[in-house]
C-alpha positions as CSV (number, residue, x, y, z in Angstrom):
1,X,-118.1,31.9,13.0
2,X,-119.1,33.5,16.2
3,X,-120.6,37.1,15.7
4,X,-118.8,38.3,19.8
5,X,-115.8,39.0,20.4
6,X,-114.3,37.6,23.7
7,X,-112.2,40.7,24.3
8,X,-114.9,42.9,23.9
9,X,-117.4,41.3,25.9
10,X,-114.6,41.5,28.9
11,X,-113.6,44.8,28.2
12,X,-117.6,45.6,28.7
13,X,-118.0,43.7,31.5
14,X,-115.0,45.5,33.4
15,X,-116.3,48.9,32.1
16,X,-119.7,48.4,33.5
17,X,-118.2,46.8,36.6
18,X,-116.1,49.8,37.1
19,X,-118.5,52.3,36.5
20,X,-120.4,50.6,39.6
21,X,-118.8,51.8,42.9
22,X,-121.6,52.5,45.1
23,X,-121.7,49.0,46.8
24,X,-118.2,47.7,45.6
25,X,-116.3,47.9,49.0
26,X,-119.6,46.5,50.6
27,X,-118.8,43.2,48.3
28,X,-114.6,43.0,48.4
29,X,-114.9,43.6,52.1
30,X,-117.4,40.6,52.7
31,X,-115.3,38.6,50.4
32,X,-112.3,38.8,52.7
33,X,-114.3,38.3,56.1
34,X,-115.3,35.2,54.2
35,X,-112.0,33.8,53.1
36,X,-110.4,34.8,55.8
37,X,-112.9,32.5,58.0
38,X,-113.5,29.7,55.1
39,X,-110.0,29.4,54.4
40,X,-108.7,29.1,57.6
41,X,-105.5,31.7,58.2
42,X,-105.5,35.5,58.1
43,X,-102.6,35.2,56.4
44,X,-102.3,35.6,52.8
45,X,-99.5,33.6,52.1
46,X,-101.8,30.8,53.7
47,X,-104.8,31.4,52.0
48,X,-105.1,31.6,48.6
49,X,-108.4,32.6,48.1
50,X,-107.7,35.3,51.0
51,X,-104.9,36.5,48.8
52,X,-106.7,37.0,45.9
53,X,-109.6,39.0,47.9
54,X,-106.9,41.3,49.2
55,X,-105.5,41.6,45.7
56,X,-109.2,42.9,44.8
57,X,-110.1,44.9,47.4
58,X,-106.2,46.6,46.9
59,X,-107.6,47.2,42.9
60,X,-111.3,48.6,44.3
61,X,-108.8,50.9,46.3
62,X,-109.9,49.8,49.4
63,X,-108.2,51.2,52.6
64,X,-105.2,48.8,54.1
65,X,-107.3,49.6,57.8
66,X,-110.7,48.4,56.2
67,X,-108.6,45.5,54.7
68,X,-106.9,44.3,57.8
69,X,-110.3,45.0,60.0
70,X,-112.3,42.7,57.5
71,X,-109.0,40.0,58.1
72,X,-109.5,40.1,62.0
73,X,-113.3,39.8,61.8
74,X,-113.0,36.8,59.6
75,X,-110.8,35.3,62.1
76,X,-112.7,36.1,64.7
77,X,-110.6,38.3,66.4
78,X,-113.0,41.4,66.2
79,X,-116.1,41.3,66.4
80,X,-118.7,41.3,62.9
81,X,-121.5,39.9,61.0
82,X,-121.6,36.7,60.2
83,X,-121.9,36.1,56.5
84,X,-122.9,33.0,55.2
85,X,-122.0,31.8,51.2
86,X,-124.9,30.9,49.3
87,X,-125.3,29.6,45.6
88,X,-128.8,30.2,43.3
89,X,-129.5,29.0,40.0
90,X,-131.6,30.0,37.5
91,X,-132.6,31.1,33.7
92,X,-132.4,34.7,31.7
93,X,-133.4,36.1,28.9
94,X,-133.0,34.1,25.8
95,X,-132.6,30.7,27.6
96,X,-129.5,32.1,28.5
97,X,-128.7,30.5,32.4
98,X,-127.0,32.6,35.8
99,X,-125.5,31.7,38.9
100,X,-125.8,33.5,41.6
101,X,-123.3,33.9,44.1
102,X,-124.1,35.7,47.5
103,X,-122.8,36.4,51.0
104,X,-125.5,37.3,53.3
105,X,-126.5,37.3,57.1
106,X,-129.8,37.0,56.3
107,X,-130.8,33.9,53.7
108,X,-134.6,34.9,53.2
109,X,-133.8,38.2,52.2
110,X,-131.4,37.4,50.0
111,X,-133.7,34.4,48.5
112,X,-136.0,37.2,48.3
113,X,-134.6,39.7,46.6
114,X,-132.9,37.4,43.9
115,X,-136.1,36.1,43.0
116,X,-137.9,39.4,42.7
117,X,-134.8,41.2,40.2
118,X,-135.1,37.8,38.3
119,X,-139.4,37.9,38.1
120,X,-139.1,41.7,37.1
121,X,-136.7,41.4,34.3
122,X,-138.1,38.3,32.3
123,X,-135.8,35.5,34.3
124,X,-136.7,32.7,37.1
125,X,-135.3,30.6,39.7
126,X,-134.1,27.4,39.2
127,X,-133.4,24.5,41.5
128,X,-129.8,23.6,42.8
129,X,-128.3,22.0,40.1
130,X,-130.5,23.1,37.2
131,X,-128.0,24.5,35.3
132,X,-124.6,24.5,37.2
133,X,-123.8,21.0,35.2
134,X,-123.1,23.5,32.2
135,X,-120.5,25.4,33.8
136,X,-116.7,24.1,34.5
137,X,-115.3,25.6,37.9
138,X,-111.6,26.8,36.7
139,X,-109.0,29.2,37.1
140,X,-109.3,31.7,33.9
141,X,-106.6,34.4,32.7
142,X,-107.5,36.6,29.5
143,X,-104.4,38.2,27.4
144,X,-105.1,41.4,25.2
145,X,-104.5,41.0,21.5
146,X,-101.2,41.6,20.7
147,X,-99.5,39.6,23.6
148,X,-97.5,36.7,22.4
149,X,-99.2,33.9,22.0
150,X,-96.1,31.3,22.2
151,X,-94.8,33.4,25.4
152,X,-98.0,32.7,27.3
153,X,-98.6,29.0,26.2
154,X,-95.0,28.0,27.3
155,X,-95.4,29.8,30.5
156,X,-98.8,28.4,30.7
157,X,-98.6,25.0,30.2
158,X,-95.3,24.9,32.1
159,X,-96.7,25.7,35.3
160,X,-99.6,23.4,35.0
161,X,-102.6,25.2,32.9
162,X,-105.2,22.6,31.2
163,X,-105.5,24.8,27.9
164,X,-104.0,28.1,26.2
165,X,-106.5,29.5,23.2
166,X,-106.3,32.0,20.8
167,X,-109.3,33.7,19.9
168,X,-110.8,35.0,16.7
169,X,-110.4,38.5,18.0
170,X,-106.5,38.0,19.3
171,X,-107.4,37.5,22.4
172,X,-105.9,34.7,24.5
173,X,-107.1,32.3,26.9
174,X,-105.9,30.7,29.6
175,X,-107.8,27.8,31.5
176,X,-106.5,25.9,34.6
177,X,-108.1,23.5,37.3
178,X,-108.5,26.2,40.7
179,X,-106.1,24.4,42.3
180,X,-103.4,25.4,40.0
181,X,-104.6,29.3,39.5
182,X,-102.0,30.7,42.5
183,X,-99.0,28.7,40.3
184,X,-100.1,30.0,36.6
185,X,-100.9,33.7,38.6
186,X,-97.2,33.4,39.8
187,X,-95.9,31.8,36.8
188,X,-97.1,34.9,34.4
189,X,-96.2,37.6,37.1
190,X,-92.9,36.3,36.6
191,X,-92.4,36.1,32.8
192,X,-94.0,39.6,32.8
193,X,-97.6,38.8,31.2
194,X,-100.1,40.5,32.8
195,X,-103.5,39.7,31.9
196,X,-106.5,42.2,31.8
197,X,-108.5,40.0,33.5
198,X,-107.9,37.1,36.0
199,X,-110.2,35.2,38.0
200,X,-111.3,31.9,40.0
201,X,-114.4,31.5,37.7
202,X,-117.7,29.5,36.6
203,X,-117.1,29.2,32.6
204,X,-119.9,28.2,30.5
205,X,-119.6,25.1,28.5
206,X,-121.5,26.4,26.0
207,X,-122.7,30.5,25.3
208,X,-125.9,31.7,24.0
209,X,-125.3,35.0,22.1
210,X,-127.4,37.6,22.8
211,X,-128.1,40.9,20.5
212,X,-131.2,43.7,19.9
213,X,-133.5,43.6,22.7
214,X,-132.5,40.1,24.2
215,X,-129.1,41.5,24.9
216,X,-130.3,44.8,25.9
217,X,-132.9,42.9,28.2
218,X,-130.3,40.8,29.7
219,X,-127.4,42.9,30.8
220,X,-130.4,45.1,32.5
221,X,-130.8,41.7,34.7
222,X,-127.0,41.2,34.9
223,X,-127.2,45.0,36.5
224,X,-130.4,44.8,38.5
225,X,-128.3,41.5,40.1
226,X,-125.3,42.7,40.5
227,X,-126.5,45.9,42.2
228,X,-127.8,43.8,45.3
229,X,-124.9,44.1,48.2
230,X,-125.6,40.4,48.9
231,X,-125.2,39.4,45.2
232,X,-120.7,38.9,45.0
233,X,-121.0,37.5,41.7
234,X,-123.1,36.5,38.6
235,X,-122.2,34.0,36.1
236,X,-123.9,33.5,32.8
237,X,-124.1,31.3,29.9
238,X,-125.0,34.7,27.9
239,X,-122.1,36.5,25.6
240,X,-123.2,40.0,23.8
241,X,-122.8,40.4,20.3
242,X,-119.8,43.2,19.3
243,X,-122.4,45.8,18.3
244,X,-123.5,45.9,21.9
């Protein structure tokens, strides 16, 4: 059986995430400039995506002002940078495969950048479409052991999810096509399951765990990646065994 526990690998993912505030406003704040302009409407109820940027930047304790500034600049109705979304590919430690999403104003710095974090800590760049094929584009929702597993597959399923697993560690998992993520979200919020984490997300088809000095190796990258202010988020094929 697998040697990782899902639960844990989240729960160190959020930690580290958390621990990392220095450029975190920088990020949420470009994500709503961006879905504000992308999906079309300043207004939340509107735009999903928008909603869900808000919901972040609310939980990275961003101020409402900062918030609604971002809103109008992605609208167009102050003025701002123009941030452009961009998508890289490429290959960690281990054979273990990233995807690299970034907002940016400036593309060759960016490019730049990601290839230098990726050179310097045993990865490379990979051509579009290299290794997106193994990732499925969904809507994911993770319960903490210990939450009823019958309560959040009816609710799940109900309101349109694709699948509802229980992992070794007690953990559940919730999977759903994007388009139906704002109905499950809403769907949960109203049977009172709140997950510990929730997201619009690139999910590996298939994970390479990672332990000793691989794992060690590759969160650094993970880190050195994430750190970059045009980097918003970094998906990976790569799961840490529970020692680490």
């Amino acid at each position: 059986m697998s040697g990782h526990s899902k639960w844990a690998n989240i729960q160190h993912r959020k930690g580290r995430q958390d621990a990392k505030r220095s450029n975190l406003w920088t990020k949420l704040v470009r994500e709503i400039i961006v879905a504000a302009r992308v999906g079309g409407s300043g207004d939340p109820d509107m735009n999903s995506r928008l909603r869900q940027a808000i919901a972040k930047a609310r939980e990275g304790n961003v101020p409402k002002d900062t918030i609604q500034n971002a809103i109008l600049k992605g609208t167009g109705q102050l003025e701002g940078v123009s941030y452009e979304e961009i998508r890289y590919e490429g290959y960690g430690v281990g054979g273990a495969s990233l995807i690299i999403d970034c907002t940016t104003d400036n593309r060759t710095r960016t490019v730049a950048d990601v290839r230098h974090v990726l050179s310097k800590h045993g990865g490379n760049l990979g051509t579009e479409g290299s290794v997106s094929f193994q990732f499925r584009h969904c809507g994911e929702f993770l319960f903490a052991p210990g939450t009823s597993e019958d309560a959040v597959m009816e609710t799940a399923l109900e309101a349109g999810a694709d699948d509802c697993v229980t992992n070794e560690d007690g953990s559940i998992e919730v999977v759903c096509d994007p388009s139906q993520y704002d109905a499950v979200s809403k769907a949960f919020e109203a049977a009172g399951l709140v997950p510990v984490s929730s997201e619009i997300t690139m999910k590996p088809l298939n994970e390479i765990e990672l332990s000793g000095e691989d794992a060690a190796k590759m969160q650094k990258l993970i880190d050195a990646l994430e750190d970059l202010d045009d980097v918003s988020h970094v998906y990976t094929s790569a799961v840490f065994d529970d020692e680490e």
